[in-house]
C-alpha positions as CSV (number, residue, x, y, z in Angstrom):
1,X,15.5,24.1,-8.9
2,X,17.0,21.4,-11.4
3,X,15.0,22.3,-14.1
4,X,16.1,18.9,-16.2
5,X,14.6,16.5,-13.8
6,X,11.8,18.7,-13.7
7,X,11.5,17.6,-17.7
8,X,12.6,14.0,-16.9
9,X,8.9,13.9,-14.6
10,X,7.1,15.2,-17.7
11,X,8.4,12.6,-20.2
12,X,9.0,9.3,-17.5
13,X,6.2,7.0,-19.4
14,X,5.7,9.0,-22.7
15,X,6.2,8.0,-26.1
16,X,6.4,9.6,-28.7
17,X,8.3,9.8,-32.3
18,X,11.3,12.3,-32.7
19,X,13.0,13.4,-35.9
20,X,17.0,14.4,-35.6
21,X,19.2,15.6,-38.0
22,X,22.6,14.3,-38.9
23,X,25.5,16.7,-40.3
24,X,28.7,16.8,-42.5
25,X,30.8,15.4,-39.5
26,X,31.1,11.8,-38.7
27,X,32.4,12.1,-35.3
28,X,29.6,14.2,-34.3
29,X,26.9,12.2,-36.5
30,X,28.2,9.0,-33.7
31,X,27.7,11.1,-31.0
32,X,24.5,11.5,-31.8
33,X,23.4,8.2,-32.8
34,X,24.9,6.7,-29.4
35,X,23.3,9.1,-26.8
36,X,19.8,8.3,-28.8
37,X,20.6,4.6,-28.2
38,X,21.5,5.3,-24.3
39,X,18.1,7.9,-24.1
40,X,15.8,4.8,-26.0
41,X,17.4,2.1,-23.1
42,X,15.2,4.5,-21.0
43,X,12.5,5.8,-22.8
44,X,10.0,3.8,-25.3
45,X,10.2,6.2,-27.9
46,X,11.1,6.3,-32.0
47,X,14.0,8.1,-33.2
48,X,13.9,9.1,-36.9
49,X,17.3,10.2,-38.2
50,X,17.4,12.6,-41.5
51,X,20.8,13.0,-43.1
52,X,22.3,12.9,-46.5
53,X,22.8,10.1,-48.1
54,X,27.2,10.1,-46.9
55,X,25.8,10.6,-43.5
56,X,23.3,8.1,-43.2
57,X,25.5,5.7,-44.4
58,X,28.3,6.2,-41.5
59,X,25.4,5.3,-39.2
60,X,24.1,2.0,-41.0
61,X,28.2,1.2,-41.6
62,X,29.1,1.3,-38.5
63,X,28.4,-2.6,-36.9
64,X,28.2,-2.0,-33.3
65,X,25.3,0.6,-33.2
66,X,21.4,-1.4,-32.7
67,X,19.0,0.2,-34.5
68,X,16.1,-0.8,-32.5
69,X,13.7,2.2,-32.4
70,X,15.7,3.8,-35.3
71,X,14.8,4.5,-38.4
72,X,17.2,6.5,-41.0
73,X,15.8,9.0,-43.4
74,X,18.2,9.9,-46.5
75,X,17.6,12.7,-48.4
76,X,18.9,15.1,-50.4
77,X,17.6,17.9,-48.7
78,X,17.3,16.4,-44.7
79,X,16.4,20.1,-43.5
80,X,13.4,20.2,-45.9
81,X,12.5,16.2,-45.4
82,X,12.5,17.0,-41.3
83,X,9.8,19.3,-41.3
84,X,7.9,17.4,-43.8
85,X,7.4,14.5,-41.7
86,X,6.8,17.2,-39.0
87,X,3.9,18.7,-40.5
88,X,2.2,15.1,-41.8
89,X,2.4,14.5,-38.7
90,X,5.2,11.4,-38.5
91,X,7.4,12.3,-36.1
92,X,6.0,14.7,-33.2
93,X,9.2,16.9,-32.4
94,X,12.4,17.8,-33.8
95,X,15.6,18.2,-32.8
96,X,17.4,20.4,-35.3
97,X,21.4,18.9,-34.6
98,X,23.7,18.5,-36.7
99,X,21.7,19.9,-39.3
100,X,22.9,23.7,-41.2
101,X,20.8,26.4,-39.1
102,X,20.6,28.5,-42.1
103,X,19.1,25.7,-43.8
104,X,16.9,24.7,-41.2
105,X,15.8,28.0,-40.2
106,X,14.5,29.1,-43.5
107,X,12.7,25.8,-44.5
108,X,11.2,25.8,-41.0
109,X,10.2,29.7,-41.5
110,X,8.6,28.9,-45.0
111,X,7.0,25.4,-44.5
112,X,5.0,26.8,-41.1
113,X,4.5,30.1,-42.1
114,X,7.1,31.3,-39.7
115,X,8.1,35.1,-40.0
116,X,9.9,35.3,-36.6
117,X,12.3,32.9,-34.7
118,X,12.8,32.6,-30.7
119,X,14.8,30.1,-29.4
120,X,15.1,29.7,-25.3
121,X,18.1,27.6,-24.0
122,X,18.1,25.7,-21.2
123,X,21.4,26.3,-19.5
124,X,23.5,25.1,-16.4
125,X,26.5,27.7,-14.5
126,X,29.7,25.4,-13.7
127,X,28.3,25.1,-10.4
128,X,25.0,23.7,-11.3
129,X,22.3,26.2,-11.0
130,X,20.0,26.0,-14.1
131,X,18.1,28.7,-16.3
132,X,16.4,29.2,-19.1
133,X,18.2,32.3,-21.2
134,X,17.5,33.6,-24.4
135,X,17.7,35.1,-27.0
136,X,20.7,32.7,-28.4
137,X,20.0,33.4,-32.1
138,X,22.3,36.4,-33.6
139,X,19.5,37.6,-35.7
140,X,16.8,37.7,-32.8
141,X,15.5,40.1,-30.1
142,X,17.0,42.9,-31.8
143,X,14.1,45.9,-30.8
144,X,12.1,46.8,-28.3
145,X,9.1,44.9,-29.4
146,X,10.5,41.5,-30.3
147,X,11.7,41.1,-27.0
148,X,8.5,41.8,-25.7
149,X,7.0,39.3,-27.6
150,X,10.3,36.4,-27.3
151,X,9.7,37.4,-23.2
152,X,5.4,37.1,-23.5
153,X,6.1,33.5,-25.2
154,X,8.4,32.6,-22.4
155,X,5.9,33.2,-19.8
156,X,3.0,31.3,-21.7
157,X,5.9,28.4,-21.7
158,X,6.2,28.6,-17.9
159,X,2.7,28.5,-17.5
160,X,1.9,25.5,-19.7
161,X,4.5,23.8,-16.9
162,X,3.2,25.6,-13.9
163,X,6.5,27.0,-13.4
164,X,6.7,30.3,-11.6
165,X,8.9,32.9,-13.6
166,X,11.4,34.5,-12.0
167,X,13.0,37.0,-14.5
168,X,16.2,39.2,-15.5
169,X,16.5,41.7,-17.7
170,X,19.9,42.4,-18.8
171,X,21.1,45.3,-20.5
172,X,24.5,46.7,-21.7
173,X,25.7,48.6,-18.8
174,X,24.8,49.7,-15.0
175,X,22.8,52.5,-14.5
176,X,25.8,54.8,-13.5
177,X,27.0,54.4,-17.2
178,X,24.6,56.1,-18.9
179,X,26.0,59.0,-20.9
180,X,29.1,56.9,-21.3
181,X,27.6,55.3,-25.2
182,X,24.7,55.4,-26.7
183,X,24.1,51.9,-27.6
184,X,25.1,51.3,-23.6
185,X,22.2,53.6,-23.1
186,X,19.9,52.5,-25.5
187,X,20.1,49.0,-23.8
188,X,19.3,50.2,-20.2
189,X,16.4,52.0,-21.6
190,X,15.0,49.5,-23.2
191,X,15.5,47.3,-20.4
192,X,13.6,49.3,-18.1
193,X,11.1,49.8,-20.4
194,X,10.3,46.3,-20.5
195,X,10.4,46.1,-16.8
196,X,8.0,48.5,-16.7
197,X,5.4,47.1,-19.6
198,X,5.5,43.4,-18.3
199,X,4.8,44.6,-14.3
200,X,1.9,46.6,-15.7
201,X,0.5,43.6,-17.8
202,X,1.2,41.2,-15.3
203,X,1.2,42.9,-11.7
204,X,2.4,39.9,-10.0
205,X,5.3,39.3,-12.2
206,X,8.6,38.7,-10.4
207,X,10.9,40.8,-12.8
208,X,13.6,43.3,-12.5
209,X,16.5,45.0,-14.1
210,X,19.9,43.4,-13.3
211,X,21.9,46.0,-15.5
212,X,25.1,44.0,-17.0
213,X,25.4,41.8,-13.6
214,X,24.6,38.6,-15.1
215,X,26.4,37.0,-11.7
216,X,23.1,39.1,-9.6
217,X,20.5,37.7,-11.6
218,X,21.7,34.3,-10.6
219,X,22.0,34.9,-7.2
220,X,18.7,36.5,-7.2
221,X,17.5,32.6,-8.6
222,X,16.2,34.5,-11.7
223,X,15.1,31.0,-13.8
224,X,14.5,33.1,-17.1
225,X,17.2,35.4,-18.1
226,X,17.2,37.9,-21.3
227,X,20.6,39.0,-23.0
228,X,20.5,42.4,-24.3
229,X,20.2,41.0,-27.8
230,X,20.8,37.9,-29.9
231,X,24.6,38.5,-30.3
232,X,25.8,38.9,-26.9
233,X,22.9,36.0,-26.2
234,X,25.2,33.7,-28.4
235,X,27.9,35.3,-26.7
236,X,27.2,34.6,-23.1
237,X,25.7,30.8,-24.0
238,X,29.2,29.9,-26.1
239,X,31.4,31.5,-23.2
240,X,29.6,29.0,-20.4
241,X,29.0,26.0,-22.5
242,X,32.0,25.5,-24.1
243,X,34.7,28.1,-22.1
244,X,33.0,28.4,-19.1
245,X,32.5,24.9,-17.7
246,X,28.6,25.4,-18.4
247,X,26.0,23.0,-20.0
248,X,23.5,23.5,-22.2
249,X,20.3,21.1,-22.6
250,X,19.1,22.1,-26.0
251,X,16.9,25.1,-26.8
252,X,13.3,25.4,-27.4
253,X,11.8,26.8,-29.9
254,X,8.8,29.3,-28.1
255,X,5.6,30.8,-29.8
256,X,4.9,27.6,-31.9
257,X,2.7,25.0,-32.2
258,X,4.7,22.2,-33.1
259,X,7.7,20.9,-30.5
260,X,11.0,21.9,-32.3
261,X,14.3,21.9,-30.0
262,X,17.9,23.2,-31.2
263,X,21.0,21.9,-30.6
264,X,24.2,22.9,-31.5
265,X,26.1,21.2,-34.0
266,X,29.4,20.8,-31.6
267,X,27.0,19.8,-28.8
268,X,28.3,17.7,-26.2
269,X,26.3,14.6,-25.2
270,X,25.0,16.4,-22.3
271,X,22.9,18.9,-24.6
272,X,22.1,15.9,-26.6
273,X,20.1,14.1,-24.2
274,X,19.2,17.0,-22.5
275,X,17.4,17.7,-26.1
276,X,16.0,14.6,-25.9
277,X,14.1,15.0,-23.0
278,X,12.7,18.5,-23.6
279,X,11.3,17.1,-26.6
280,X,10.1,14.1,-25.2
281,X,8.1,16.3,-22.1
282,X,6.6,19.2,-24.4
283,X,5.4,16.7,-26.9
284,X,3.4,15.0,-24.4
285,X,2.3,18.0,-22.4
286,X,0.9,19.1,-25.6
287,X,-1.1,16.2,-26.0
């Protein structure tokens, strides 16, 4: 299933407005700017860039770029300034960036009243098979419960999109290795655990424990696949995307009600627009 043109459906004729956030570096601030001009070419949107007041001023220097359907924001303080427009209801989504995370995480946490952040990536293999994967945030998914709740999210995602969920639970080792570490074990407990609790709560659930053979839960056209925690999660999703030969499409954030999509800040173009687009589709689905 190519879960992007799935999105691209969702948003063909929608319109909405979309707040971005520019960074320290120019190169990447262009980047930006340019893939939101090719996205607008096909989409009837408004982009709303926030940036300091260096970075904005790269974008309105810089003669060849249109800013039709662009406004810039400067501000002191763009991660605050994003949400802001967010929550008086401006712009409809973000897209967190180029902006800090660290900066943007805890405005976003105390302006909404947010105690716990789950981000779910859409990724693509360097063979083109597509999945969402989470968690991809160091700090998240790191007990039993959380991941119950990050995974329970997830599945109220898939079905506001009336996507089946096909899902993997990976832990730190195979079952033979137990004994071998504790933390090893720890993981393959936990993972069956949660195998266990979601097939009880939702009986017709396609879910199983894959162990450490990320390759198997691909094969096994898993769409939703769960790291361990959030560190080997950013692990796996910067070993495809930028060693691998992977993509990423930009990261939603699940549980809320607003649409709010992450990006990195060395994203390529691909992870732009992909960003774009999820934004675009949820924003309108939501509607």
């Amino acid at each position: 299933m190519n879960i992007l043109n799935f999105f691209e459906s969702l948003a063909k004729g929608k319109i909405a407005n979309i707040g971005i956030g520019l960074g320290s570096e120019q190169s990447q601030n262009l980047k930006v700017f340019k893939t939101t001009q090719y996205f607008l070419k096909k989409n009837s949107s408004k982009i709303y860039f926030f940036g300091e007041p260096k970075a904005v001023s790269q974008i309105l220097n810089n003669s060849s770029t249109s800013k039709n359907n662009i406004e810039l924001i400067e501000s002191s303080e763009p991660e605050e300034e994003i949400i802001y427009y967010l929550k008086e209801n401006i712009i409809n989504a973000i897209i967190r960036g180029n902006l800090s995370s660290s900066k943007f995480l805890m405005h976003l946490k105390h302006k909404l009243n947010i105690s716990e952040i789950n981000r779910l990536a859409l990724l693509e293999s360097f063979d083109g098979k597509q999945f969402f994967f989470g968690p991809v945030g160091i700090d998240e998914c790191n007990d039993y419960q959380k991941k119950i709740h990050f995974i329970e999210n997830a599945i109220i995602l898939f079905q506001s999109l009336d996507i089946e969920p096909g899902i993997s639970i990976l832990s730190g080792g195979r079952l033979g290795d137990i004994g071998r570490d504790v933390y090893v074990d720890k993981t393959i407990t936990i993972a069956k655990q949660i195998v266990n609790h979601l097939k009880d709560k939702y009986p017709k659930l396609n879910i199983k424990h894959d162990e450490i053979l990320i390759e198997a839960s691909l094969k096994n056209k898993s769409n939703l696949i769960i790291a361990p925690d959030g560190i080997s999660g950013n692990l796996i999703y910067r070993t495809l995307v930028h060693l691998g030969g992977g993509k990423a499409y930009g990261a939603i954030y699940v549980g809320l009600d607003s649409t709010i999509i992450d990006t990195s800040r060395v994203g390529k173009t691909s992870e732009i627009e992909g960003a774009l687009i999820l934004s675009l589709a949820l924003v309108n689905l939501n509607q």
